[in-house]
Steps between C-alpha positions, in 0.01 A plus 500: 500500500297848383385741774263750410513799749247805604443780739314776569644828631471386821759171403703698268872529726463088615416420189790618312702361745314126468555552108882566529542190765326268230680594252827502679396129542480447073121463515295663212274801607231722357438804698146600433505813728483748651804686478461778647313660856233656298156368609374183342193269568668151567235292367606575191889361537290189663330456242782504177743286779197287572416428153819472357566210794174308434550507094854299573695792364680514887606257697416715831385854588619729767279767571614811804222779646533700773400159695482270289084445565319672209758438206446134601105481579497613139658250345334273674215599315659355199449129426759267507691752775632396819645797676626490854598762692840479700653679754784220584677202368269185648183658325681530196624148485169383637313665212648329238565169667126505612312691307659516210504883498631691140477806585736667792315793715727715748419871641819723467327714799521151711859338431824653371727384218721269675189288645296496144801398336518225694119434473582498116760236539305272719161530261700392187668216609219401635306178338132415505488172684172355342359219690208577743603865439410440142137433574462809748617685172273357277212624740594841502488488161189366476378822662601703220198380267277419798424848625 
């Protein structure tokens, strides 16, 4: 499994601590930023985490803002992104089981470490279950070239 991961300055402290729990866990990451507090427009982490998930070159994204909303309303701008914003383990699992989500959202403003680590744990093992969610999937991305 590769994880690509992004944050904006707002995402910065849960994000390093996501990164260090993954790879504690032998999983390959890329860290596309930011590293630091210094102000940072997050639609531009969305959009090389976004990209880099759609092309195939990562398995998943994780993306952390302040909340979690606008780093992930960006990439779903991108086509071929599912991003789903979670603030606790059931919404997480859900995502992926139903909605076959590849990109993790999560505010660092809205949960602490312990909780998103968890969140982390219960989005990757996590498996799309296909069947009549498949076809709800398919529809949503039919609206990608519809409007």
């Amino acid at each position: 499994m590769k994880i690509a991961i992004g944050s904006d300055h707002g995402g910065v402290n849960l994000k390093a601590k996501v990164a260090d729990h993954i790879r504690s866990r032998n999983i390959e990451l890329v860290d596309f930023g930011t590293f630091n507090q210094d102000s940072i427009d997050y639609p531009d982490v969305s959009e090389k985490v976004g990209v880099a998930v759609r092309n195939g070159e990562f398995d998943f994204g994780i993306l952390i803002c302040g909340t979690g909303i606008g780093i992930g309303i960006a990439a779903n701008k991108i086509s071929g992104i599912r991003a789903a914003l979670c603030h606790d383990t059931f919404s997480a699992t859900a995502s992926r089981e139903h909605n076959d989500a590849n990109i993790l959202c999560m505010g660092e403003r809205v949960i602490g470490p312990g909780l998103a680590l968890d969140i982390v744990d219960a989005f990757l093992a996590a498996e799309f279950l296909g069947g009549r969610h498949a076809a709800r999937v398919d529809k949503i991305n039919g609206l990608e070239g519809k409007y």
